[in-house]
C-alpha positions in Angstrom: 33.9 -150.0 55.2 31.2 -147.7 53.5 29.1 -145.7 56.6 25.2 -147.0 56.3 24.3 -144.7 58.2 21.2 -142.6 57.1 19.7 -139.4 57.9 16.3 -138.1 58.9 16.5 -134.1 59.2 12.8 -134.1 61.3 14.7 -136.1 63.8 16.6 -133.3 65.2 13.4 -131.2 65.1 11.0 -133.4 66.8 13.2 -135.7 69.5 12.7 -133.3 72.2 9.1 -132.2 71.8 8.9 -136.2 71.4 10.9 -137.4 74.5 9.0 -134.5 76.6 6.1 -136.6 76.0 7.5 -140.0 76.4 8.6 -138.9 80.1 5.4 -138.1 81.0 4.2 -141.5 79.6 6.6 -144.3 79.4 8.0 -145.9 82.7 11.6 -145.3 83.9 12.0 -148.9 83.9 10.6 -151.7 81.4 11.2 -153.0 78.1 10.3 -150.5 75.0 9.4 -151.7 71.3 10.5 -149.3 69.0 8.3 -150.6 65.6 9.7 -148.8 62.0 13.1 -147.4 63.7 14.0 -145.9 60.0 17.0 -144.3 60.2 18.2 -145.2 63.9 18.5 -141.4 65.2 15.2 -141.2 67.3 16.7 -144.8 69.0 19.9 -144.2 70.0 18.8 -140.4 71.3 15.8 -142.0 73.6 17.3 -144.9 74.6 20.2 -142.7 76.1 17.3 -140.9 77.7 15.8 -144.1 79.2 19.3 -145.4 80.9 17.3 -147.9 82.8 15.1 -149.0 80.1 15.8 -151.8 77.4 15.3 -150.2 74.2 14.3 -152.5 71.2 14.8 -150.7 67.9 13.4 -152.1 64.6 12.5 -152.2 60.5 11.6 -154.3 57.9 13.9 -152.2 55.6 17.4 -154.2 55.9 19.1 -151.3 55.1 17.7 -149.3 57.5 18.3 -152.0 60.1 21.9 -151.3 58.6 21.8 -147.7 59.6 20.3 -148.4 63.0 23.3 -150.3 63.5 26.1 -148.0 62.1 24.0 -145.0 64.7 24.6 -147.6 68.2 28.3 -147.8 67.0 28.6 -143.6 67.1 26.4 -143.1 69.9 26.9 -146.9 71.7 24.1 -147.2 75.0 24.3 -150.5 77.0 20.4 -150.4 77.0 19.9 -150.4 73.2 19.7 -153.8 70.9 20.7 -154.9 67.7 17.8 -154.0 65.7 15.1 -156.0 65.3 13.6 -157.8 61.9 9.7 -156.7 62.2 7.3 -155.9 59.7 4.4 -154.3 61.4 1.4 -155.6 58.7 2.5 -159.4 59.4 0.6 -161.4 62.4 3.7 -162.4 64.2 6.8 -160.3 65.2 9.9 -162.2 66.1 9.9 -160.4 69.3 7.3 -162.4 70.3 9.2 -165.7 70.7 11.7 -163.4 73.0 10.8 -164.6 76.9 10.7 -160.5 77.7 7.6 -158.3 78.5 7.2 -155.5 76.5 5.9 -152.8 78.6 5.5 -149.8 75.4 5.6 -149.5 71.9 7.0 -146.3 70.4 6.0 -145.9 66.7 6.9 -142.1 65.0 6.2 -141.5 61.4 5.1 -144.5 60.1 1.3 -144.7 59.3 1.0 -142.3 57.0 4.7 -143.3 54.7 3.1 -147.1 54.7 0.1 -149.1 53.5 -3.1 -148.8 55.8 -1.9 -152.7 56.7 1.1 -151.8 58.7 -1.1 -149.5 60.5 -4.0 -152.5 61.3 -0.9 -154.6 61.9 0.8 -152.1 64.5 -3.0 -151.9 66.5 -3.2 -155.9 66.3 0.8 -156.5 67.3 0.3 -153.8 70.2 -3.1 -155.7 71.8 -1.7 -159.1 71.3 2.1 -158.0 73.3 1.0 -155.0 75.8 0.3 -155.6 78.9 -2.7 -154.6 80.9 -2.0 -151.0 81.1 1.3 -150.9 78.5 1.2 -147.8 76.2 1.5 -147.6 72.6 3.1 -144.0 71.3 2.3 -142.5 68.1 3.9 -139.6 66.4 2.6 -137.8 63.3 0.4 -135.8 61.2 -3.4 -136.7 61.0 -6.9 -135.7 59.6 -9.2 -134.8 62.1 -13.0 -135.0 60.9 -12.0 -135.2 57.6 -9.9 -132.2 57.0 -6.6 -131.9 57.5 -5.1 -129.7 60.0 -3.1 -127.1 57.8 -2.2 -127.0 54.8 1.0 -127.8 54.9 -0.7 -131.3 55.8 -2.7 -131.3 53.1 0.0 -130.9 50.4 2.2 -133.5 52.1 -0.5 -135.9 51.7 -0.9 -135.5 48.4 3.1 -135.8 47.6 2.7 -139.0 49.7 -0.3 -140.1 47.3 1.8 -139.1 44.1 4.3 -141.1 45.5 2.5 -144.6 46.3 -1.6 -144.5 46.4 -1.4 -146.7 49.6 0.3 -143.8 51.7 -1.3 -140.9 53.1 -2.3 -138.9 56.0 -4.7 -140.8 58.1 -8.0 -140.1 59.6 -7.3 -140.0 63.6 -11.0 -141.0 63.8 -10.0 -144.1 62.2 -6.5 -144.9 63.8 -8.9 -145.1 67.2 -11.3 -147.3 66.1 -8.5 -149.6 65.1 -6.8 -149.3 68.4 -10.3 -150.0 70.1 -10.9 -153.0 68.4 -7.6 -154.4 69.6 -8.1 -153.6 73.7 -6.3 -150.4 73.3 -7.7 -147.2 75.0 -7.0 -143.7 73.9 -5.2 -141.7 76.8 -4.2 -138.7 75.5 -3.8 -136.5 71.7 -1.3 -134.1 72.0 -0.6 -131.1 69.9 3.0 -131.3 68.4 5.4 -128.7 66.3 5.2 -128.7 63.0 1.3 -129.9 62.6 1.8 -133.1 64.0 0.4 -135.2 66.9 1.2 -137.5 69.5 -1.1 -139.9 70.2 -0.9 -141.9 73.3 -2.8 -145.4 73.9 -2.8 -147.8 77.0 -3.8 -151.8 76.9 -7.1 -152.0 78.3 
């Protein structure tokens, strides 16, 4: 059988900036949404992290779903699932029908590789599933009153542009007032390597 197994190279650089911030945030316990999973590398390295969490990987990419899988086989954890089916733009995940309490949503390097839907989507899934104090995680780069934050940012964003016109690097400016106007409250930006941020919400 062929290996669908995919790689991400940033993985290895960011997990552990990334996981230092998701101890400081993320109960030891709970249920954690992972929403655009890609590859499967940052799920089976947190979820190893988090033994006494339930860690819910997922994509809309079926062949990235495949990868998530063929990563849990090589690095099996008793607290990580079969990768969910979820496209973040759409108005209902299938995790929803699931009779579990999602206590954070973990979401790294999506909104600027997607359409400015999946981010609305992500802001509208996390208000509608959180509860009353859950967090929503974010990892990546971002605009910051209107200019980007290095230049290395800036030509990224405009190979992301080249690539589809609906990707980009997003104002953070505007991510908040999305998250706002689905119940979310900004906690906490965090400077990251490489010019990117974390950005941490929590369900008003």
């Amino acid at each position: 059988m062929m290996d669908a197994k995919r790689y991400a190279p940033a993985t290895q650089r960011n997990r552990e900036p990334i996981l230092e911030v998701l101890q400081k945030y993320l109960s030891p316990q709970g249920n954690i949404l992972e929403i655009a999973s890609g590859t499967g590398e940052h799920a089976v390295f947190f979820a190893s992290r988090f033994p006494d969490c339930q860690w819910y990987p997922s994509d809309r990419d079926a062949e990235l779903r495949a990868s998530i899988i063929d990563w849990s086989k090589e690095c099996p954890a008793d607290n990580l699932h079969s990768p969910l089916e979820i496209d973040a733009s759409t108005d209902n995940w299938s995790i929803e029908t699931a009779d579990i309490t999602i206590n954070a949503i973990v979401n790294i390097n999506m909104i600027h590789i997607s359409p400015y839907s999946a981010c609305e989507g992500l802001m509208a899934g996390a208000g509608r599933i959180l509860p009353t104090d859950g967090i929503l995680y974010l990892y990546g780069p971002y605009k910051r009153e209107g200019k980007h934050t290095s230049s290395s940012n800036e030509a990224f964003d405009k190979s992301l542009r080249d690539q589809n016109s609906q990707w980009g690097v997003r104002q953070l400016e505007d991510v908040i007032a999305v998250a706002e106007a689905n119940n979310l409250a900004l906690k906490q930006v965090i400077a990251m390597p490489a010019n990117n941020l974390s950005v941490v919400f929590s369900k008003k």
